[in-house]
C-alpha positions in Angstrom: 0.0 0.0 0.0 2.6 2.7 1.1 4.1 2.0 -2.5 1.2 2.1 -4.3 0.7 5.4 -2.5 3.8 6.5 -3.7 3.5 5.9 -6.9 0.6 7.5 -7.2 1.3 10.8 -5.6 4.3 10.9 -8.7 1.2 11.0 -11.0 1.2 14.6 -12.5 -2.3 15.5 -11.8 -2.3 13.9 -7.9 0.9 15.4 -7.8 0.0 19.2 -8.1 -3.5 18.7 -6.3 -1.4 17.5 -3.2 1.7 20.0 -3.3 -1.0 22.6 -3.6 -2.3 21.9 -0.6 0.7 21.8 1.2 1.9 25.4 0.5 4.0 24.6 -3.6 6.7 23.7 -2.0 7.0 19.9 -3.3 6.7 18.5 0.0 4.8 15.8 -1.5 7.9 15.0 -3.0 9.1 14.3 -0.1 6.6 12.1 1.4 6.1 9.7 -1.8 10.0 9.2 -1.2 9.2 8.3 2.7 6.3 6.1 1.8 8.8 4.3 -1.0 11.5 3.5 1.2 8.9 2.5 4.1 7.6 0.0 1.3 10.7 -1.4 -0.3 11.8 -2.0 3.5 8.6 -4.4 4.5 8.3 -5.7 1.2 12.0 -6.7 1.4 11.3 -8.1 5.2 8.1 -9.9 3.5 10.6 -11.9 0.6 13.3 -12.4 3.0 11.0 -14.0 5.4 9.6 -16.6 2.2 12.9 -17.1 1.2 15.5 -17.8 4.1 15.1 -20.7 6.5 16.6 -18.7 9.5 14.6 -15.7 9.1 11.4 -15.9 12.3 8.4 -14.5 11.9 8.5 -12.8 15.3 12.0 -11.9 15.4 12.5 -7.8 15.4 15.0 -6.4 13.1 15.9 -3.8 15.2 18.5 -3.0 12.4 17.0 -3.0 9.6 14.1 -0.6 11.0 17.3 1.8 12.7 18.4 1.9 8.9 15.2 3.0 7.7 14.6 5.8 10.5 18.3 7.4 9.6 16.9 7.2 6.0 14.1 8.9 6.7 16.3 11.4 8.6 18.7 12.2 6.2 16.1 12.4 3.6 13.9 14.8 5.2 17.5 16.6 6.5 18.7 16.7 2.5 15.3 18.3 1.5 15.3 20.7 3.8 18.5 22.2 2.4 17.1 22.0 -1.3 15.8 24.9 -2.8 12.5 24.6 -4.5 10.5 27.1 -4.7 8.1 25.9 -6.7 5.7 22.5 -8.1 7.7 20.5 -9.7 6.4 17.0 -11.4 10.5 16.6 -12.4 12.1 17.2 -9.4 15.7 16.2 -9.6 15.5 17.6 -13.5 14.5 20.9 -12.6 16.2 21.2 -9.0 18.8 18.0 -9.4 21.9 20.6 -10.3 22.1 21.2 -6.3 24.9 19.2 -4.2 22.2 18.9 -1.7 19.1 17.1 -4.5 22.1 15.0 -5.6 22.8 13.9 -1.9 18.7 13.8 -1.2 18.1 11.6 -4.8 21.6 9.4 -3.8 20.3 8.8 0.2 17.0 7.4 -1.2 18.4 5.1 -4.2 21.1 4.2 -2.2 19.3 2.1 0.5 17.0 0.5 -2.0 19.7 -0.6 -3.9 20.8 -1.9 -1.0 17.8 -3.4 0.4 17.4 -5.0 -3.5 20.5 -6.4 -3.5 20.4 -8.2 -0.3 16.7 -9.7 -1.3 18.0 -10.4 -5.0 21.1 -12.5 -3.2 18.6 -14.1 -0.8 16.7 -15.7 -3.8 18.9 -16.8 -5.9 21.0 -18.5 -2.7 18.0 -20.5 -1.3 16.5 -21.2 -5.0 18.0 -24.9 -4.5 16.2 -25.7 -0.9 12.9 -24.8 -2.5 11.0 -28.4 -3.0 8.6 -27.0 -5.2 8.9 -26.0 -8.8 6.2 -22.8 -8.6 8.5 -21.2 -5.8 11.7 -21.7 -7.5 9.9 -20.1 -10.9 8.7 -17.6 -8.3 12.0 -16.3 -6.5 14.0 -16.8 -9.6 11.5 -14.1 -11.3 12.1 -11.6 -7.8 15.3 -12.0 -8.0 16.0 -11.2 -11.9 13.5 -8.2 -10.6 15.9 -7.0 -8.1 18.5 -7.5 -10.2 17.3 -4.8 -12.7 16.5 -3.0 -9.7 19.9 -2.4 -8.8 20.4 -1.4 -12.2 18.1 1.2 -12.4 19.4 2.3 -8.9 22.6 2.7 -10.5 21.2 4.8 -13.6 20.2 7.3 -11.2 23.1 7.5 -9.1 24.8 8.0 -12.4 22.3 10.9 -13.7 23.1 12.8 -10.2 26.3 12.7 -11.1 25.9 13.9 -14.3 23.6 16.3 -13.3 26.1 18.3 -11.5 28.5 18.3 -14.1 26.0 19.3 -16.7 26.8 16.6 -18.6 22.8 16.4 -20.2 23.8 13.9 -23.2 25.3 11.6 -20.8 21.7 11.7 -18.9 19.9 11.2 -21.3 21.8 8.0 -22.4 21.0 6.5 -18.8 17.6 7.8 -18.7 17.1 5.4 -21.3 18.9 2.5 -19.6 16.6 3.7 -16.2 13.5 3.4 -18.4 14.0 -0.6 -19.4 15.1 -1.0 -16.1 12.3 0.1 -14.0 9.9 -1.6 -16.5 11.5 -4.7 -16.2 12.0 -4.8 -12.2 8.5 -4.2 -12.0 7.2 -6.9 -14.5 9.5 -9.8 -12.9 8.7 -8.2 -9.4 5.0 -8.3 -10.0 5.4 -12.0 -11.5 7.1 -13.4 -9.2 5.4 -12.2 -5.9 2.1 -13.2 -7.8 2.8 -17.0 -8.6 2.7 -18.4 -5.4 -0.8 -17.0 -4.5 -1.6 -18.1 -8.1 0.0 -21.9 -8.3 -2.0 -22.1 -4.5 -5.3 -21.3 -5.9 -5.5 -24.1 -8.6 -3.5 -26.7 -6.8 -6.2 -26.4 -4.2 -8.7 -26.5 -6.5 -7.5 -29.2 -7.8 -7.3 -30.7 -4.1 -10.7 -29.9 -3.6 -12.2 -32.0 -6.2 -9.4 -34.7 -5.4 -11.1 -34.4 -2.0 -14.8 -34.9 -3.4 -13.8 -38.4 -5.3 -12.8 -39.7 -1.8 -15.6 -39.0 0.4 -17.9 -42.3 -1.6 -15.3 -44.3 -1.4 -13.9 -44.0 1.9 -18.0 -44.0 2.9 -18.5 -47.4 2.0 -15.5 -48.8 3.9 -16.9 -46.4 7.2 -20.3 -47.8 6.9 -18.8 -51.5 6.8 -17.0 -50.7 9.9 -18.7 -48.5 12.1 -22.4 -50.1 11.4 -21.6 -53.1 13.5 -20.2 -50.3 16.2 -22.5 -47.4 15.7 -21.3 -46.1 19.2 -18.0 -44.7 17.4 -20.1 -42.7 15.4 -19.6 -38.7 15.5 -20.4 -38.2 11.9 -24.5 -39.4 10.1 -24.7 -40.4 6.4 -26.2 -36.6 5.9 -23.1 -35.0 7.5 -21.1 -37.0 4.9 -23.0 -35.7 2.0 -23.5 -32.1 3.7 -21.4 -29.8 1.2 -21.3 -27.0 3.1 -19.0 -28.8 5.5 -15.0 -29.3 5.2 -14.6 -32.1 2.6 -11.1 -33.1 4.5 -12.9 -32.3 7.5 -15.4 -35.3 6.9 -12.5 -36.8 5.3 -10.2 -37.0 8.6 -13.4 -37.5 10.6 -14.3 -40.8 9.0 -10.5 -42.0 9.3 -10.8 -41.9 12.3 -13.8 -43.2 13.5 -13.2 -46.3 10.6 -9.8 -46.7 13.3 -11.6 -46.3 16.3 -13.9 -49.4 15.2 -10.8 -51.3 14.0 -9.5 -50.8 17.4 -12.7 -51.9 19.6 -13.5 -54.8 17.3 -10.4 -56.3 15.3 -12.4 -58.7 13.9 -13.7 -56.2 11.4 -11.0 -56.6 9.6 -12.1 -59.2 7.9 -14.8 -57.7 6.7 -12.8 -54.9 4.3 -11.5 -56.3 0.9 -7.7 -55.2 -0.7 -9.8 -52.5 -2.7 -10.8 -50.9 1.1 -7.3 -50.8 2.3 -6.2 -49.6 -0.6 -8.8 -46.5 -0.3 -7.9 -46.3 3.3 -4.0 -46.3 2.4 -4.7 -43.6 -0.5 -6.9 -41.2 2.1 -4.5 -41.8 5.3 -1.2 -40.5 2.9 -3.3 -37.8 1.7 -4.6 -36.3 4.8 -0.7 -36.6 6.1 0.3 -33.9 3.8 -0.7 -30.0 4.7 -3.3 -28.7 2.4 -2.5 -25.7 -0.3 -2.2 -22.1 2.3 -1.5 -24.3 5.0 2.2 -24.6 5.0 4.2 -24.5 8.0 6.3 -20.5 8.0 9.5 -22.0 7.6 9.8 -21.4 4.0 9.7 -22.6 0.7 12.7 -25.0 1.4 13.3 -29.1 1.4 10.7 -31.2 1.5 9.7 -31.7 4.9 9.6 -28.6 6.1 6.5 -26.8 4.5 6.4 -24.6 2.0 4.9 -21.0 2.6 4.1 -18.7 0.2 4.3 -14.8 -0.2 
């Protein structure tokens, strides 16, 4: 959100509607570059949690968010010193040939390229732990995305520089290289934070009708052995065909009452055929797995583990 807040206050229309409001004096500038930074730094958190087995959930990174805060200093500090004395939609163009812009532009890019290169390493080092192929698709895309991040990052810094030696043809060679940069970081960014939401969403839809084909077969081996021992019975015949309910609730509820009568009565064995056990062998391994969304935190790593998604 605090991104897509910031890019939207760089819109040329929002743009001069806000700074109006707040006296010409592009200090809207200055808070679309707050709210970016702010973003980049919990979307960063966000990856880095997916991506590295060590990183905890509820761990504080006391660091990190000290880095940010003397970001937000020096940025605010920087500004301060620039003089702008009116709108501008092209700030560094029009203000840019001031030591104190270039040092404003350069605290800014700076930290996200450092905060992009960190979470670009951190995907492309764990890719092999990841067990499944949609997350390895998925971080390999982020981290090409922060990859041309940095470049962009690096486009700018360059233009600063420029900037202040008045070099203009020099800028508008990198502007250039800034343009396919930014396009690309944001189409592999966007494509790889949206696949794993994505692959989720059909592989539980397939689950879900995976999940429909076992409920009459597993009900013919639970009415075989709970109707001699009705008294392990939690679950009716219209709870079982009740759709509104979990289908792997019913699923795991039936398991275990079919066990419960095994358990009682051991003679109802003989009363299931190879084709039962083998339903009851083919529901038991596929209740032991977690369901799509329901992977344990620990990240997208070896099987085993869990995989969670973004």
């Amino acid at each position: 959100m605090t991104i897509a807040t910031a890019l939207t206050l760089n819109i040329d229309p929002v743009y001069i509607a806000g700074d109006a409001l707040l006296g010409r004096r592009n200090v809207l500038d200055l808070l679309a570059n707050i709210l970016m930074v702010v973003g980049i730094y919990f979307l960063s958190r966000a990856i880095l949690r997916a991506a590295d087995p060590g990183e905890l959930p509820a761990r504080q990174d006391r660091f990190g968010l000290a880095a940010l805060g003397l970001v937000i200093v020096g940025l605010t500090a920087c500004f301060a010193n620039v003089a702008a004395p009116y709108s501008s939609t092209s700030f560094m163009k029009d203000f840019g040939d001031q030591g104190s812009a270039a040092v404003y532009s350069g605290v800014q890019f700076g930290y996200i390229g450092v905060v992009v290169s960190i979470t670009g390493y951190t995907c492309f080092r764990f890719l092999g732990h990841m067990s499944k192929p949609y997350f390895r698709v998925a971080f390999a895309l982020i981290g090409v995305g922060c990859s041309l991040a940095v470049v962009l990052v690096l486009a700018v810094l360059g233009m600063d520089i420029l900037h202040l030696q008045g070099d203009l043809e020099g800028m508008a060679a990198l502007s250039l290289v800034y343009d396919i940069a930014l396009v690309g970081a944001m189409a592999f960014l966007c494509a790889g934070l949206a696949l794993p939401p994505m692959a989720r969403m059909l592989s539980r839809m397939r689950e879900s009708k995976m999940e429909a084909t076992f409920i009459p077969r597993l009900a013919v081996v639970w009415e075989k052995t709970t109707d001699p021992r009705p008294e392990v019975r939690l679950l009716s015949s219209a709870q079982i065909a009740d759709r509104r309910e979990s289908v792997r609730w019913r699923l795991h509820r039936m398991l275990v009452e079919i066990q419960d009568a095994l358990l009682i009565d051991p003679e109802l064995l003989r009363l299931l055929d190879g084709q039962d056990h083998q339903v009851l062998n083919l529901v038991e391994r596929y209740l032991a797995a977690p369901p799509s969304g329901k992977e344990n935190r620990r990240g997208p790593h070896t099987v085993g583990r869990g995989e969670h998604a973004l």
